[in-house]
TORPA-4810 file (N, C-alpha, C, O; in nm, 3 decimals):
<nodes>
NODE_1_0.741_-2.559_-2.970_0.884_-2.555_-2.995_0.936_-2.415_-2.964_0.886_-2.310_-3.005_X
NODE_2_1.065_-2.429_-2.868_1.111_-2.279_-2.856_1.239_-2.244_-2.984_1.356_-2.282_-2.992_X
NODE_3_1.171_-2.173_-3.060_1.265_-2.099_-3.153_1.356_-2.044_-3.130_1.454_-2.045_-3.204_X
NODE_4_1.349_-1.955_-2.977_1.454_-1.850_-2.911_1.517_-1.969_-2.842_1.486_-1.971_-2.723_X
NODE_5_1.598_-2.071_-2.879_1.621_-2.168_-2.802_1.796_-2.128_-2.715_1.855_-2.219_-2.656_X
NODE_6_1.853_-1.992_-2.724_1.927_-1.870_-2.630_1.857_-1.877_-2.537_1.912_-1.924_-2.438_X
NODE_7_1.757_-1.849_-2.527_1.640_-1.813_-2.431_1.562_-1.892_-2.339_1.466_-1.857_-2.269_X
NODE_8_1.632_-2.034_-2.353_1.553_-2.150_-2.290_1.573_-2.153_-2.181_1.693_-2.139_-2.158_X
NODE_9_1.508_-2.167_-2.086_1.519_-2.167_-1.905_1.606_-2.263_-1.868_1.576_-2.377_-1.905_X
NODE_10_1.722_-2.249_-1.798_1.789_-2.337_-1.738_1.677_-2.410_-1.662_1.562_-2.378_-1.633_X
NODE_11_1.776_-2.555_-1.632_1.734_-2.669_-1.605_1.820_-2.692_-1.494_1.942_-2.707_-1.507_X
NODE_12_1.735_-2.697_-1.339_1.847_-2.693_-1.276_1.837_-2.846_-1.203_1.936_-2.901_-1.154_X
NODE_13_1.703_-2.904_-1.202_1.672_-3.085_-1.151_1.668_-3.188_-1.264_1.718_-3.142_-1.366_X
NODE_14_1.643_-3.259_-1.271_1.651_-3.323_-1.356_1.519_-3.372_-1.295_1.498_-3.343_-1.177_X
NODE_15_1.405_-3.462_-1.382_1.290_-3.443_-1.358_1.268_-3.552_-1.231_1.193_-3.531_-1.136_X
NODE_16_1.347_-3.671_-1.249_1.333_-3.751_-1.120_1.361_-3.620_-1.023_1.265_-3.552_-0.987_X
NODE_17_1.420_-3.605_-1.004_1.455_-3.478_-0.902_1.404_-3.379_-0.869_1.434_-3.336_-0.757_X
NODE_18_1.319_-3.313_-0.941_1.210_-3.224_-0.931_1.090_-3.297_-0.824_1.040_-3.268_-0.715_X
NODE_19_1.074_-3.428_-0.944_0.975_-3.502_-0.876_0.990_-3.552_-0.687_0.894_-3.548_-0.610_X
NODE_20_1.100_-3.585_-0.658_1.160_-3.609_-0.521_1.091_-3.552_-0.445_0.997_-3.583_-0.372_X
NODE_21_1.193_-3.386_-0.489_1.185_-3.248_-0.462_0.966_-3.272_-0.391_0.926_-3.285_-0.275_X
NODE_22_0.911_-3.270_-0.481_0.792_-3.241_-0.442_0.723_-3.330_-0.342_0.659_-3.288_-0.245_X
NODE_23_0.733_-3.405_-0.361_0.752_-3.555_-0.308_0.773_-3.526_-0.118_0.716_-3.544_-0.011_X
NODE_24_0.880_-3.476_-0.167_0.954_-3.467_0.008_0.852_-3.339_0.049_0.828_-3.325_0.169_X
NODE_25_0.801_-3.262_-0.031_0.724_-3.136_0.036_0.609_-3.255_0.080_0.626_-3.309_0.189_X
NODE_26_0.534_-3.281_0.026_0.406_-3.360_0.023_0.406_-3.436_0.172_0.337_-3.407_0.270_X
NODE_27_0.524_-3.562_0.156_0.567_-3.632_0.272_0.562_-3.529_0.429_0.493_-3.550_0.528_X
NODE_28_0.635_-3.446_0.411_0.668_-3.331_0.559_0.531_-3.333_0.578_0.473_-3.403_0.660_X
NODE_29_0.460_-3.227_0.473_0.328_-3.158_0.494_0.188_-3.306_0.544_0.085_-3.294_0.611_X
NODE_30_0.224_-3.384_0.503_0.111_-3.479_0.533_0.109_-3.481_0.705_0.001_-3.509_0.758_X
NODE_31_0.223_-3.455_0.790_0.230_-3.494_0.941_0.193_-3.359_1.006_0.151_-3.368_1.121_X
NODE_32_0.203_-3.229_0.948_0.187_-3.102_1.017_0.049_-2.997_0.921_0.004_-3.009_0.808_X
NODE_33_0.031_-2.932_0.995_-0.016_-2.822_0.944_0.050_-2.707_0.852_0.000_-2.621_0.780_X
NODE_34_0.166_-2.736_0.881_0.273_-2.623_0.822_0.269_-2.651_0.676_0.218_-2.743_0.612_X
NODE_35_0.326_-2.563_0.646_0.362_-2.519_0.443_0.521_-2.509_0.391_0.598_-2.432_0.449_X
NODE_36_0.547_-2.555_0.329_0.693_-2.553_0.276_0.691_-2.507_0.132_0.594_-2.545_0.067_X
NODE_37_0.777_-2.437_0.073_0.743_-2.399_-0.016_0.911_-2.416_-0.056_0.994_-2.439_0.032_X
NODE_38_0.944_-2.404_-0.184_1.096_-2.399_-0.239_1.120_-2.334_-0.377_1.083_-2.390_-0.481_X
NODE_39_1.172_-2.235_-0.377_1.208_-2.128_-0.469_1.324_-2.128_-0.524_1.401_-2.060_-0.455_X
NODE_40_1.382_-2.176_-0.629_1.456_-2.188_-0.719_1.474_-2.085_-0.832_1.389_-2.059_-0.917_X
NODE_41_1.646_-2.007_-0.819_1.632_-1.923_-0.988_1.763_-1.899_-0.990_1.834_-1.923_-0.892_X
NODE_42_1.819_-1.836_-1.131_1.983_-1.825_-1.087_2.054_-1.743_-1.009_2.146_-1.775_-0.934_X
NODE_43_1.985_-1.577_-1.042_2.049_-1.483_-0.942_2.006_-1.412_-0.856_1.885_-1.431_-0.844_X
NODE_44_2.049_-1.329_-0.779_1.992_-1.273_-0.676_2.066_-1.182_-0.689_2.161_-1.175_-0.610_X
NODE_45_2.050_-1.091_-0.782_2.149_-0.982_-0.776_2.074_-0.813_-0.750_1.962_-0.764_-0.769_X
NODE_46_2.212_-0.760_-0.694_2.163_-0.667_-0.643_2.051_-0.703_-0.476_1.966_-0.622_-0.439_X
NODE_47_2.075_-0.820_-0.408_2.003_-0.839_-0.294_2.027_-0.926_-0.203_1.999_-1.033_-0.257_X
NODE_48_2.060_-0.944_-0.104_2.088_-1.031_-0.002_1.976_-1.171_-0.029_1.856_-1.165_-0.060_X
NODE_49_2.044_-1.269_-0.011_1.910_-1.352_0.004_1.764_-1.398_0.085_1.658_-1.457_0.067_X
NODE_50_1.848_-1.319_0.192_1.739_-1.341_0.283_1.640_-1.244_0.257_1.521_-1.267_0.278_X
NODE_51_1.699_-1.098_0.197_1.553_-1.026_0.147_1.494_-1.049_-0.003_1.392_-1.005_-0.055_X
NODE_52_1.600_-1.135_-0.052_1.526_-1.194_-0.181_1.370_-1.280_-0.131_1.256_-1.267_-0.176_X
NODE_53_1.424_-1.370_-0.021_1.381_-1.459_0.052_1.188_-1.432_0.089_1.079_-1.479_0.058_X
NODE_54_1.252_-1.314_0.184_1.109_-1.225_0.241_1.071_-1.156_0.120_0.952_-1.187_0.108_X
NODE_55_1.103_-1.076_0.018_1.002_-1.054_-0.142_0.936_-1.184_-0.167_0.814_-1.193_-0.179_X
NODE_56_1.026_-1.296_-0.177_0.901_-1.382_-0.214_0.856_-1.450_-0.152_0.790_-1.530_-0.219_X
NODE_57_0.851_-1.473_-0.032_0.780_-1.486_0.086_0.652_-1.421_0.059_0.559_-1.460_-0.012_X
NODE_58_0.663_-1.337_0.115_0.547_-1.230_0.059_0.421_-1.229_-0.033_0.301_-1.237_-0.006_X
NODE_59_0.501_-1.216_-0.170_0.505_-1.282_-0.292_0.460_-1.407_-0.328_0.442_-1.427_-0.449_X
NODE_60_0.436_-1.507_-0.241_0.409_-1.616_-0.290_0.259_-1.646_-0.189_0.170_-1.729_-0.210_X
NODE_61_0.267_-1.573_-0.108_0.141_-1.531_-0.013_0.179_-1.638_0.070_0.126_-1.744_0.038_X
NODE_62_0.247_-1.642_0.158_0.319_-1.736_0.259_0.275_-1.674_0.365_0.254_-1.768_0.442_X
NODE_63_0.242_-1.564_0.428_0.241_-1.478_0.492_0.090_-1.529_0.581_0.071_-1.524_0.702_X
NODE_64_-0.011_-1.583_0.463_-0.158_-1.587_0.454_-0.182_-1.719_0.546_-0.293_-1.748_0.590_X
NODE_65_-0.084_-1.784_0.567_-0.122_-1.929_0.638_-0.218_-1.884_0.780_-0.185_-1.785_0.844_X
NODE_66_-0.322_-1.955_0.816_-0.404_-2.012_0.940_-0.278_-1.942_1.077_-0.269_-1.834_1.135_X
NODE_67_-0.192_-2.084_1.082_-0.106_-2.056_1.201_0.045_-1.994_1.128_0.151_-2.048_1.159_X
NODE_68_0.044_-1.911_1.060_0.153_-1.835_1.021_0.270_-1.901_1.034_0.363_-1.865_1.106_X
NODE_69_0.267_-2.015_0.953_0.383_-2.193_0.996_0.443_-2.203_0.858_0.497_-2.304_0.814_X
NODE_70_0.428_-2.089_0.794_0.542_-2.154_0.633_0.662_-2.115_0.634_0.725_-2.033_0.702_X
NODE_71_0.687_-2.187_0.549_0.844_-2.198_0.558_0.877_-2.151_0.416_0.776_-2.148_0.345_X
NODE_72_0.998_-2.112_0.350_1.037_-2.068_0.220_1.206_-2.123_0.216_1.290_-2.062_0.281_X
NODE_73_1.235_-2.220_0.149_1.381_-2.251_0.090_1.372_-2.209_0.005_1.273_-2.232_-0.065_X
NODE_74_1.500_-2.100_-0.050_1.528_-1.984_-0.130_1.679_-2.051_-0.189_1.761_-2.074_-0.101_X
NODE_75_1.718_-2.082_-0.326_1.818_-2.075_-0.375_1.823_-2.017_-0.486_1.730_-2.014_-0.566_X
NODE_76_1.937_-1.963_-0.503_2.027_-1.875_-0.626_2.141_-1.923_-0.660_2.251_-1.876_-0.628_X
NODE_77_2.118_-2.037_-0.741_2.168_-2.098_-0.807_2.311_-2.101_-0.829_2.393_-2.176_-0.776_X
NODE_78_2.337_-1.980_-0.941_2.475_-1.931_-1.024_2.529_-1.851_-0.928_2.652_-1.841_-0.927_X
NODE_79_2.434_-1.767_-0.810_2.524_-1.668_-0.729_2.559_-1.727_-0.578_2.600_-1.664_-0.480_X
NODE_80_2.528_-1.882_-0.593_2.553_-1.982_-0.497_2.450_-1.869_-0.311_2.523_-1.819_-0.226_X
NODE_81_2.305_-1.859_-0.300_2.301_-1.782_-0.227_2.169_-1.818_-0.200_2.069_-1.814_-0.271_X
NODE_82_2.197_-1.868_-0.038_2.070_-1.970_-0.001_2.015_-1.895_0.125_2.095_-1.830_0.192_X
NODE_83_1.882_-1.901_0.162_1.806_-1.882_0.271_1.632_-1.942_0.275_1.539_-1.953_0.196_X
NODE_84_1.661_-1.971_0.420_1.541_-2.035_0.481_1.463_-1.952_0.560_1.499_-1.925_0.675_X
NODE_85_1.343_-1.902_0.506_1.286_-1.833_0.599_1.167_-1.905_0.626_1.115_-1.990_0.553_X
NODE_86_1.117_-1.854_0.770_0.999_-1.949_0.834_0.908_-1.812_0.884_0.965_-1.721_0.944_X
NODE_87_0.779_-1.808_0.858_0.675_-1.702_0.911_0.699_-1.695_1.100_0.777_-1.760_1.170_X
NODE_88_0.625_-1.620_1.128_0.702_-1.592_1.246_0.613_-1.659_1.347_0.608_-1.622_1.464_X
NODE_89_0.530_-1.775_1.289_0.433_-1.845_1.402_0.550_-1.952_1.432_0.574_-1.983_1.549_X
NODE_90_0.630_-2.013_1.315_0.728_-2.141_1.342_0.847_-2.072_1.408_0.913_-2.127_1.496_X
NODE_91_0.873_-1.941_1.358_1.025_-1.874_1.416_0.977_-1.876_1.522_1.044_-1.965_1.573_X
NODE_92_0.902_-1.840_1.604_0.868_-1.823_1.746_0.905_-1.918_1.827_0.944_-1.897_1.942_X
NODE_93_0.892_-2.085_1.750_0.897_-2.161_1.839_1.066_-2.237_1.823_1.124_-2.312_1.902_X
NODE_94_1.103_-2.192_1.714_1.229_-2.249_1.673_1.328_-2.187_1.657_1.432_-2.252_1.646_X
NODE_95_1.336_-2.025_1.649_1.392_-1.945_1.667_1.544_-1.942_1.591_1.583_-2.054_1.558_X
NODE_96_1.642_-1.819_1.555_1.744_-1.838_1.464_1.834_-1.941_1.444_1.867_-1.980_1.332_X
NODE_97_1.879_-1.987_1.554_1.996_-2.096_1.590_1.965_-2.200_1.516_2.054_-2.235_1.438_X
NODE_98_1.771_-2.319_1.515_1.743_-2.429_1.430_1.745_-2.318_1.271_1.755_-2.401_1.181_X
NODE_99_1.741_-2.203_1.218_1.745_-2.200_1.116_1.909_-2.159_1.063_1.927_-2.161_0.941_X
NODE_100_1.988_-2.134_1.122_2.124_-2.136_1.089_2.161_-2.250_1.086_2.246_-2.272_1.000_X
NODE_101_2.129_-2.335_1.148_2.156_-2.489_1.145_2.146_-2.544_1.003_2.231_-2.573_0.918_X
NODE_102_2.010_-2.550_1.005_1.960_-2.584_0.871_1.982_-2.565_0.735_1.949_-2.630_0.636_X
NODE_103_2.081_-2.405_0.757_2.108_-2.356_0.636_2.248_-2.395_0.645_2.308_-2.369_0.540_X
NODE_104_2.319_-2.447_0.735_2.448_-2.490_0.709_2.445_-2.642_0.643_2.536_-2.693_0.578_X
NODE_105_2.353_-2.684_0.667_2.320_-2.836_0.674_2.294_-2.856_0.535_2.317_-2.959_0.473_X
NODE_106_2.236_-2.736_0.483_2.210_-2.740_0.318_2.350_-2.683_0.254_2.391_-2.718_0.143_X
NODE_107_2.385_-2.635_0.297_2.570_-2.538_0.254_2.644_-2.631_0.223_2.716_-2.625_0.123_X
NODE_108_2.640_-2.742_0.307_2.746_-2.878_0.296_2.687_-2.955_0.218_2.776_-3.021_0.165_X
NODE_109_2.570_-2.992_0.169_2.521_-3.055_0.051_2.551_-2.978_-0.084_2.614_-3.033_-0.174_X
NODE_110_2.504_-2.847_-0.096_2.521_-2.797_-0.215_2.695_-2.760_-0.243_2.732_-2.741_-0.359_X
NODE_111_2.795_-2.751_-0.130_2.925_-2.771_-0.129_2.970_-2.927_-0.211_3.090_-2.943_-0.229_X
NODE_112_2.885_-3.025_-0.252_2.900_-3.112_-0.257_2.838_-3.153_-0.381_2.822_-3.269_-0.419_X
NODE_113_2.804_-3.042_-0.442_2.701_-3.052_-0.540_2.568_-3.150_-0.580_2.531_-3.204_-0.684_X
NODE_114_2.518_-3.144_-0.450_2.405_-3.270_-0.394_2.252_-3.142_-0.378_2.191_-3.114_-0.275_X
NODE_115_2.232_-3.101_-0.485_2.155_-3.000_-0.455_2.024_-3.035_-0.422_1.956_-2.983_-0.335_X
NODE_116_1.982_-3.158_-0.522_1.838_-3.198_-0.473_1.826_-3.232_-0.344_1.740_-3.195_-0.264_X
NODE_117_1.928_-3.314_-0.325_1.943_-3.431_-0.180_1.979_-3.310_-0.083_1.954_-3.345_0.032_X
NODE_118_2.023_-3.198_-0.089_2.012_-3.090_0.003_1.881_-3.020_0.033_1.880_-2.964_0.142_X
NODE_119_1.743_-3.009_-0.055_1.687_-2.998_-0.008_1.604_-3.056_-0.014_1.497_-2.995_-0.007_X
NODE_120_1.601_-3.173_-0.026_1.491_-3.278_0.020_1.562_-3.280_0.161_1.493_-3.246_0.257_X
NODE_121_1.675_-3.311_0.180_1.710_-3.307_0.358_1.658_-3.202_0.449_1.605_-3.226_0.557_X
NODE_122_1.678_-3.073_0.393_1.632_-2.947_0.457_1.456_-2.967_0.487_1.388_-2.966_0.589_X
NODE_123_1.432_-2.982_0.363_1.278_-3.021_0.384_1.188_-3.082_0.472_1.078_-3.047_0.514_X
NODE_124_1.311_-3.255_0.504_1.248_-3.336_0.566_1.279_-3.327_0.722_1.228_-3.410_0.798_X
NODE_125_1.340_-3.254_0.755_1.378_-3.136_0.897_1.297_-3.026_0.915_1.245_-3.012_1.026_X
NODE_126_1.278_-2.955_0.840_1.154_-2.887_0.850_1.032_-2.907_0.879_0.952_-2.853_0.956_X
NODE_127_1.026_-3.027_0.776_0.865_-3.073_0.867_0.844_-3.164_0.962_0.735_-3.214_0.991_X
NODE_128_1.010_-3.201_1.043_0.973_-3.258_1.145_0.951_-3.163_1.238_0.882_-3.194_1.336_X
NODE_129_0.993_-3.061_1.230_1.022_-2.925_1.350_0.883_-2.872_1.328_0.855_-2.802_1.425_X
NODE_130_0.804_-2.875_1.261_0.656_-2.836_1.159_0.549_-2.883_1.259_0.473_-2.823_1.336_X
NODE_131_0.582_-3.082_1.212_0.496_-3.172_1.312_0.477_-3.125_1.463_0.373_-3.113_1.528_X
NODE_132_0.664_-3.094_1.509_0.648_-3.102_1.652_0.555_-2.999_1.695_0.468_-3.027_1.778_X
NODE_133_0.567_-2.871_1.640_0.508_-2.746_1.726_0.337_-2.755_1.618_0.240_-2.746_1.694_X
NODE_134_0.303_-2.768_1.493_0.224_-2.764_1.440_0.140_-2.926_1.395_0.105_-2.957_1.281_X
NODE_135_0.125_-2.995_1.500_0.112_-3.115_1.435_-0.022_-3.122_1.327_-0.082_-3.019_1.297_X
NODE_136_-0.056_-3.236_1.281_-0.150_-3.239_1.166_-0.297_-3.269_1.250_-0.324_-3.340_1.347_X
NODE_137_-0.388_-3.169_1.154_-0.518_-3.197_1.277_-0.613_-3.290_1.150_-0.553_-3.260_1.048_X
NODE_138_-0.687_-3.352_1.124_-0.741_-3.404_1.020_-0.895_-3.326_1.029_-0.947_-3.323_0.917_X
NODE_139_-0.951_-3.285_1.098_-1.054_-3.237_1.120_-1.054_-3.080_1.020_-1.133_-3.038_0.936_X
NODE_140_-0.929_-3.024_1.076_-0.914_-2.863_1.020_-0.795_-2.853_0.903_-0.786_-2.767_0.816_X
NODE_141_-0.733_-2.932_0.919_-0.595_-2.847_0.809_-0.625_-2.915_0.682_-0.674_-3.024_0.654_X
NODE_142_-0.583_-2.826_0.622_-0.615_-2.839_0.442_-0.427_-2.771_0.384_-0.331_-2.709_0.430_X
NODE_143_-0.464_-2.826_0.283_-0.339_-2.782_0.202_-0.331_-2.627_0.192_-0.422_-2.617_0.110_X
NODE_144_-0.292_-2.497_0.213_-0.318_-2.380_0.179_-0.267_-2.372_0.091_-0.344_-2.341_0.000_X
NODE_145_-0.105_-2.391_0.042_-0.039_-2.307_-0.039_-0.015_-2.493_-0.181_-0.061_-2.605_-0.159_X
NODE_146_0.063_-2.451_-0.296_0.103_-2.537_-0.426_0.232_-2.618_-0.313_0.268_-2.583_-0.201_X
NODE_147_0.267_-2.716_-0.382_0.383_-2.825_-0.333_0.424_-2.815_-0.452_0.461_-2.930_-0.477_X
NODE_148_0.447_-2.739_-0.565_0.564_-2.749_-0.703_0.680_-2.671_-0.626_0.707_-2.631_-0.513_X
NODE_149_0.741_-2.675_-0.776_0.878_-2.580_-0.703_0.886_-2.445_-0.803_0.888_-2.452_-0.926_X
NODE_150_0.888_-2.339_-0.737_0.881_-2.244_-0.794_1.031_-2.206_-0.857_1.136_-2.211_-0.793_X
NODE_151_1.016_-2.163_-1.007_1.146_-2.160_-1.095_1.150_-1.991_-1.115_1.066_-1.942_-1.191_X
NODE_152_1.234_-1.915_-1.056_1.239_-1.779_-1.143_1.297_-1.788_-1.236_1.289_-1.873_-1.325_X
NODE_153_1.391_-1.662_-1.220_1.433_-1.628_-1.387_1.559_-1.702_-1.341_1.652_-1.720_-1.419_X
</nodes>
């Protein structure tokens, strides 16, 4: 029981939704080699998101993949402040334009307050772009990185 119940972590899915959420990582990742990862917290203050983005990129050891193919969906919740970053084995092949895309594509969902269904969409674009350049080898690829969703503060 939390006593400090001031102190209780926002709730930002609701658990069907969480569950989706993972769901749709699992689904992508079963066709590619690639890694998706999704980072959830309220603020990002004091930092652009995209270098919130690359700290936990970093941070989450994304960096460490085989073919350097992960991906990181980054939201900030309360300071409405989203970015997609991809290691630079997938940027190479997909380069800024599919990830400005993508992040508009999630802008108009969460404009809509469709936040899960924004990135389960983002997700399930990702790992088609994943498949194409990284497809799934059954012989060699293993899961590297968790399929939860990471909650900051």
């Amino acid at each position: 029981m939390n006593i400090f119940f001031w102190k209780r972590k926002k709730e930002f899915f609701t658990e069907e939704e969480r569950q989706a959420i993972i769901e749709a990582i699992r689904d992508a990742e079963r066709m590619t080699s690639g890694e998706i990862r999704v980072f959830i917290e309220s603020r990002c203050s004091y930092m652009d998101a995209i270098d919130r983005a690359a700290e936990l990129f970093l941070s989450l050891k994304m960096n460490m993949t085989n073919d350097r193919n992960g991906v990181l969906v980054y939201a900030a919740m309360d300071d409405r402040q989203l970015a997609i970053l991809g290691d630079e084995g997938i940027h190479k092949k997909v380069g800024n334009e599919y990830w400005n895309t993508e992040l508009q594509k999630m802008i108009r969902k969460f404009n809509q307050e469709n936040y899960a269904d924004g990135i389960k969409t983002i997700i399930a674009d990702i790992g088609a772009a994943l498949t194409n350049h990284f497809p799934f080898n059954k012989d060699t690829d293993k899961n590297e990185l968790p399929d939860d969703i990471v909650f900051g503060k």
